[in-house]
C-alpha positions in Angstrom: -139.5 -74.3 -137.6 -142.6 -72.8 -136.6 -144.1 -69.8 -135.9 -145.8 -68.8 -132.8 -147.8 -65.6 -131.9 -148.6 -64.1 -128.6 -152.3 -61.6 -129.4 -153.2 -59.9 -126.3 -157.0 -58.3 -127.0 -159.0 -56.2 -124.2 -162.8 -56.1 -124.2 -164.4 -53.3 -123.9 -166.0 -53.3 -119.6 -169.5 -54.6 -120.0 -169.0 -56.4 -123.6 -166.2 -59.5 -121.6 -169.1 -62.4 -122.2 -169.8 -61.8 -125.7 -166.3 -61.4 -126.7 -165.6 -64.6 -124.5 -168.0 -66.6 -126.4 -166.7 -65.2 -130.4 -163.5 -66.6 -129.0 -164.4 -70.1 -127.6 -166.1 -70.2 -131.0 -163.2 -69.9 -132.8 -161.1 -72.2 -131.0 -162.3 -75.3 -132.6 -162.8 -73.6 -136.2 -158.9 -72.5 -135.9 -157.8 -76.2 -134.3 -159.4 -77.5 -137.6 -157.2 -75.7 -139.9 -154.2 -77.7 -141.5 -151.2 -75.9 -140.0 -152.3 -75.2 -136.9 -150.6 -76.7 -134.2 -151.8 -74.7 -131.2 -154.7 -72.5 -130.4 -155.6 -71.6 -126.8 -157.4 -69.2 -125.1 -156.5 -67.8 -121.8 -158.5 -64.8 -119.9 -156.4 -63.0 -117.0 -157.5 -63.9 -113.1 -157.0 -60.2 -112.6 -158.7 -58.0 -115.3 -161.7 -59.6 -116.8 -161.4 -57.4 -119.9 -157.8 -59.1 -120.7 -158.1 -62.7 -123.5 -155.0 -64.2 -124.7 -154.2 -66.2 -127.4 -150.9 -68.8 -127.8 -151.3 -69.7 -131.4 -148.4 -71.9 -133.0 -148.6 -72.8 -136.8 -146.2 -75.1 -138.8 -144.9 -72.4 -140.9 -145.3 -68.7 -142.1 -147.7 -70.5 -144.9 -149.9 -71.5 -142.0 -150.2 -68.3 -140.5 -151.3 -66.3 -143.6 -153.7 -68.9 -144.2 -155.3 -68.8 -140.7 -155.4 -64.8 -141.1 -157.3 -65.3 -144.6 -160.4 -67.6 -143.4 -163.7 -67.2 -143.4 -163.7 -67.9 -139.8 -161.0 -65.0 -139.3 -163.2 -62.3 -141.1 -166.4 -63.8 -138.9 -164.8 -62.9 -135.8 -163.4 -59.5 -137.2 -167.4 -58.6 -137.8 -168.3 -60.0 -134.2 -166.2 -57.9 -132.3 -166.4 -54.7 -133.6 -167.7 -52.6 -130.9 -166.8 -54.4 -128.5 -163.2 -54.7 -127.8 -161.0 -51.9 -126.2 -158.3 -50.6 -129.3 -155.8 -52.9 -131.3 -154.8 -56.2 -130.5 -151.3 -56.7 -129.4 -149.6 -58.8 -131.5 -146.3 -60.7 -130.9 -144.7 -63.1 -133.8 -142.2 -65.6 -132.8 -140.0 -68.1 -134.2 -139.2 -71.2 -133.2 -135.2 -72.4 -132.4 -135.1 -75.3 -130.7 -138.0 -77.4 -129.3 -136.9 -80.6 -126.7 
């Protein structure tokens, strides 16, 4: 079954466009990659600082792929400075999908 994560990543107050636009940029570079099966971007109504991403990848294959791309290490580069600490990151597997 799949594997889905849940990253939670604050910007740093002042730095929420730039880190907005490293992340749209990745969306389509991600959706591009083999065993992705979901990539989307969501930013909080509430806290303008707050991005996060549903990612779901066909297997744990997929997912250490994804984290090995050039496009990975691109966005590493383009947000240091600018985002506030560690992403959260949540892993979960699939059971059952309807």
């Amino acid at each position: 079954m799949s594997i889905s994560i849940i990253a939670k990543i604050k910007a740093k107050a002042g730095s929420e466009a730039q880190v907005e636009t490293a992340f749209k940029e990745m969306v389509e570079k991600v959706r591009s990659e083999p065993g992705c099966l979901a990539y989307v971007l969501h930013k909080s109504p509430t806290d303008p600082t707050q991005f996060v991403f549903y990612e779901s990848y066909k297997d744990q294959a997929a997912v250490e792929a994804h984290r090995g791309t050039p496009h990975m290490a691109e966005l590493n580069g383009k947000l240091r400075g600018l985002v506030d600490g560690r992403p959260q990151v949540e892993m979960l597997s699939e059971i059952i999908r309807r």
